[in-house]
N, C-alpha and C positions, 0 to 999 in steps of 0.2 A: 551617495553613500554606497558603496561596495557591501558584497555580502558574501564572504566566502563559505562555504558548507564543507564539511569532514565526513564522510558519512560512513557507516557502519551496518553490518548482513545485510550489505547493497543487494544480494539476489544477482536480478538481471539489471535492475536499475529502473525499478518503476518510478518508486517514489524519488529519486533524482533525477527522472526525468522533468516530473514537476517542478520538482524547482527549479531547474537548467532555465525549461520555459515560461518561467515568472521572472526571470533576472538574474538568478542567481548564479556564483561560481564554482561547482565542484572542482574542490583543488583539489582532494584524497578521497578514495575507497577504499574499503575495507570486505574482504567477503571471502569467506571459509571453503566454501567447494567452489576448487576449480572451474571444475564444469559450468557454474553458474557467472564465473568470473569471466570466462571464456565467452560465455551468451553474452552481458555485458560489454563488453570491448567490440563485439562484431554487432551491437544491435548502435552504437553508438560510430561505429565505423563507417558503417552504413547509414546513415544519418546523417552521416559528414560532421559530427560535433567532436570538438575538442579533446584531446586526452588530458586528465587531470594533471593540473599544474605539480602537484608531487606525487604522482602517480597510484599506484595500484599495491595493496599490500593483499596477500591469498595468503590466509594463515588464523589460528584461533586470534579474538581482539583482546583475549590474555597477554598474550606474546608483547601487546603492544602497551603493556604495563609493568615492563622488567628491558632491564638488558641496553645496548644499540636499537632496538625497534621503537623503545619507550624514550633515548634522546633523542633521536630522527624526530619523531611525531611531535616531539616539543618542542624544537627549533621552529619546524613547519608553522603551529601553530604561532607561536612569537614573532615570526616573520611575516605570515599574515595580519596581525593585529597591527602591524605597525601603518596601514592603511585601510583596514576593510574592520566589519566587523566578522568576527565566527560564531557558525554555528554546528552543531554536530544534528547528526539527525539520524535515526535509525529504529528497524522495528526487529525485536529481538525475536527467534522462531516462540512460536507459542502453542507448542499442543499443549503444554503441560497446565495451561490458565485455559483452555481452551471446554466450553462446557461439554461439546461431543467428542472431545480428547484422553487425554492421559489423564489429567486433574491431579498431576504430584504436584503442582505449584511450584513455589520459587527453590524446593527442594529436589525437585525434578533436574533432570541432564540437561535440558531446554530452560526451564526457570531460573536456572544459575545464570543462564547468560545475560536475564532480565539484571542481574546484579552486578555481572560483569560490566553491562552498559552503565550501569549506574555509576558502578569505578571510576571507567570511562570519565565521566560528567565532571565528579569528584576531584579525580585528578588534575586534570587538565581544565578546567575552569572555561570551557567559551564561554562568549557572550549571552549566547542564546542556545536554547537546544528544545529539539523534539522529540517525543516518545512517542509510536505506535503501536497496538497490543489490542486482542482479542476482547469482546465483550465481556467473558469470562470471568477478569482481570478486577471487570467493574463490578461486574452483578453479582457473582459468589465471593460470600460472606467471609469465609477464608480468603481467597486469592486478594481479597479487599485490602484486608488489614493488612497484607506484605504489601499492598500496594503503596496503603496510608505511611508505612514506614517510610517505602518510596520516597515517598514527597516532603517527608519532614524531615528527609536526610538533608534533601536540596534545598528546602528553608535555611535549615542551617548552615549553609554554605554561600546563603547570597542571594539565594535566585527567590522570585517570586512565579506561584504559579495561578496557571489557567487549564482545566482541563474540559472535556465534553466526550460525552458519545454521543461518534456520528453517525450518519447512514449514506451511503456511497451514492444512492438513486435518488438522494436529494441534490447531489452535483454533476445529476446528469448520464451517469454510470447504469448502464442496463442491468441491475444486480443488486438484490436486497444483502446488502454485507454491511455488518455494523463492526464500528469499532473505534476504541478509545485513543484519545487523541490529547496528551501531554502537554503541555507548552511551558518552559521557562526561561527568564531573565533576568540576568543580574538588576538587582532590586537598584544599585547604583546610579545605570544608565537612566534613567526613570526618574528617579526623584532620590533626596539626600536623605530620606524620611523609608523605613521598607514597609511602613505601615501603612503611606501614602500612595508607594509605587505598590503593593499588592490592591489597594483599590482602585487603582488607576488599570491596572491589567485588567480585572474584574469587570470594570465600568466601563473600558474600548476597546477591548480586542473584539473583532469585529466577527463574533462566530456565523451568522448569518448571511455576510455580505457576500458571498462567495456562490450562496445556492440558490441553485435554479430551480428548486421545485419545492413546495413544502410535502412530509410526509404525508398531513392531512389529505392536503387534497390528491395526492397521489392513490392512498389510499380508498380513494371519494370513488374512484372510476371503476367506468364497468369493466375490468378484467376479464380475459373469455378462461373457465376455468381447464374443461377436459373436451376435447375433440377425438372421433374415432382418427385412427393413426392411418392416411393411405398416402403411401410410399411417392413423393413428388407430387402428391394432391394438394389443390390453390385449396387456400379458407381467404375470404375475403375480409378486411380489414375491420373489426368492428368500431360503430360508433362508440364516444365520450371514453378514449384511453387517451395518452400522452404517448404517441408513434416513439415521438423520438427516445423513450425509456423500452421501446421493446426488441428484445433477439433481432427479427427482420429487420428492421431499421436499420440495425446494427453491420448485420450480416450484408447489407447493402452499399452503408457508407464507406467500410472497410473492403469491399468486394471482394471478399473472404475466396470465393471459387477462385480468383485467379492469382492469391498471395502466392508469397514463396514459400508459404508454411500450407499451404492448402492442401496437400496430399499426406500430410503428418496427422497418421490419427493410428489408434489399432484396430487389426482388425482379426476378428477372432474365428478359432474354428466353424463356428455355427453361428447363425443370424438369425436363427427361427426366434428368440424369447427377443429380439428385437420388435417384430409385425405384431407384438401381445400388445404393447403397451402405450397406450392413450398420448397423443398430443396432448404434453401439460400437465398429466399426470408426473411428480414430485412427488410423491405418500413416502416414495420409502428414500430410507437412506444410499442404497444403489441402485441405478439403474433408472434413473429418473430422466424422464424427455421432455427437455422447454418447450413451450409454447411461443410458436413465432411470434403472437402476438403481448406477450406478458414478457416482464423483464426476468430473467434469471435468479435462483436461489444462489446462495453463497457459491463461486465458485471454487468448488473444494474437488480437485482432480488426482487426488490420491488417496492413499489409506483403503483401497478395492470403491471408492465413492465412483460409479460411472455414471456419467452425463451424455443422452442421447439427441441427435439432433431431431429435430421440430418434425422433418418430411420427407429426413434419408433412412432407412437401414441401416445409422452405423453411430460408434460413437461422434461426438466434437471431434474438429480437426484445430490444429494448433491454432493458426487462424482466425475457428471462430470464437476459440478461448482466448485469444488474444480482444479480440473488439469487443468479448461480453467485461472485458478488463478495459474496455477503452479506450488501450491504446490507438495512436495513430496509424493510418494502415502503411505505413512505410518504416513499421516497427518489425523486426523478424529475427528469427531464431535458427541460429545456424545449425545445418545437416549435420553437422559433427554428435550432437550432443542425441543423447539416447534419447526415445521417447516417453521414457519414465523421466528423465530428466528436464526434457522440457515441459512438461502437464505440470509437474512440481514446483517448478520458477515460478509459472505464469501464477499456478491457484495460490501458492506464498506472495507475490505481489502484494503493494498498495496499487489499488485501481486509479487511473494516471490523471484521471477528470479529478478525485478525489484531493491525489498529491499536489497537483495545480490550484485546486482552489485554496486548503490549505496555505500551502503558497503563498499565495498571492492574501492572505487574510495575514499572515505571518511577515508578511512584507509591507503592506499599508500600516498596521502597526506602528513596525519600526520607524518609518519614513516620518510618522504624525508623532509618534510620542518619544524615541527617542531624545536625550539632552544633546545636540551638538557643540563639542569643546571650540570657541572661537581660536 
């Protein structure tokens, strides 16, 4: 069974990279600033993967609901349906649902485009589609209830859903980032009954099969909290943690020193309030330095949030913001693009371990429950 995906505020292409490598076909992207479209095309260039079968649209995903942008895209889709299934996928910017954000919700400049996708869905009908969104979205009691409209818009249209909040460092991802994760399907393919096929999503979509750690016991381990900070000083590994969820691990697999993004970092007037502050120390909202041996807080590399590294004087380099993202280390971000622009792509990211498992949960799915028409 073919699986074509549409995707939407692609970024750089994290979370299309996951699904590329779960099986899937990115035929169209969708993505608003250039620059990000730009990183995109040369991270994927470089890669050696495919350019999308109907290519690249850089423009609001309004546009693509009016006009020649809105038949193109409807052809496209219709033309894939006639072999593969579709699906749209996309996670809309979220400060505005975001709890250390804006908090204007779906009336915000950013939360409108929570609606716009929605449109999107509406419109155009694929088979299946994904929503990604901030914890925010979930947990505040406002942001809630536009969410719950959310989803009883797309009851009404067909789909059956399945939603969860996840956590990134249960799939593997060196990074405590939580966040809400969408799923629908037209209730048709499923069963002839939508009361059969909403239980049937319920009862096998498979949210766990994908992760490799549970919170619990993640949680369980000895974590090393705060270490005096000395500049290229060893700390030896401590026992009962899980290596492979921490920075070093990371910064190892990805051999971050010798990326092409390894000398992309800023560097600023003075470095003295660098040598203040504690390996692992996190307390504040800027200026926080991981602990080689603990996984990372959300990585959030804008809005003045700076992330310092484990044992240098200086902040993250793209690099290692890239591997505490998971990425592959043959993933990279072209010199062109500013360095306010790249820290921005990467911390808006879905983390890639995350989009893969996903994935590949969203893909066993279909393969077992789907009806196929003889």
């Amino acid at each position: 069974m073919k699986l074509h995906i549409f995707s939407f505020f692609s970024g750089a292409g994290f979370l299309d990279l996951g699904f590329e490598k779960s099986g899937y076909n990115v035929v169209f992207v969708n993505e608003y600033n250039k620059a990000f479209l730009d990183a995109y095309r040369y991270a994927r260039k470089n890669m050696k993967m495919k350019t999308p079968q109907y290519g690249y649209f850089c423009g609001d995903i309004n546009k693509l609901l009016i006009g020649k942008e809105r038949e193109y895209l409807f052809k496209c889709i219709q033309k894939s349906k006639k072999n593969a299934l579709v699906g749209f996928i996309g996670g809309p910017p979220c400060p505005d649902f975001s709890i250390a954000g804006k908090n204007k919700g779906i009336e915000g400049a950013n939360g409108m485009l929570t609606n716009s996708y929605k449109k999107m869905i509406l419109k155009f009908e694929p088979d299946f589609f994904l929503f990604e969104n901030v914890k925010g979205l979930w947990a505040t009691k406002k942001h809630r209830a536009e969410y719950d409209k959310i989803k009883a818009s797309f009851k009404r249209k067909g789909y059956v859903l399945t939603d969860r909040l996840v956590n990134s460092i249960e799939y593997g991802v060196p990074q405590d980032r939580e966040r809400v994760i969408l799923f629908g399907i037209k209730y048709n393919l499923l069963s002839n009954s939508k009361k059969e096929a909403s239980l049937l999503l319920k009862d096998k979509f498979p949210w766990e099969q994908e992760k490799k750690y549970h919170i619990d016991d993640i949680l369980s381990c000895n974590w090393p909290e705060q270490n005096v900070f000395f500049e290229e000083g060893e700390l030896r590994k401590p026992n009962n943690i899980i290596s492979q969820l921490s920075v070093e691990h990371w910064f190892k697999k990805n051999n971050v020193y010798d990326h092409y993004n390894c000398d992309d970092y800023f560097e600023p007037h003075s470095t003295e309030r660098f040598y203040t502050i504690s390996e692992g120390d996190v307390s504040r909202k800027s200026f926080k330095r991981l602990h080689r041996w603990r996984y990372s807080p959300t990585a959030a590399y804008g809005n003045n949030e700076v992330h310092l590294h484990p044992y240098k004087a200086r902040r993250l380099s793209v690099a290692e913001t890239l591997a505490i993202q998971s990425l592959p280390k043959n993933f990279a971000l072209p010199k062109t693009l500013t360095k306010s622009d790249m820290f921005k792509t990467v911390g808006n990211g879905v983390p890639f371990l995350l989009a893969k498992g996903i994935a590949r949960s969203v893909k066993s799915f279909i393969l077992s429950e789907v009806l196929i028409e003889e």
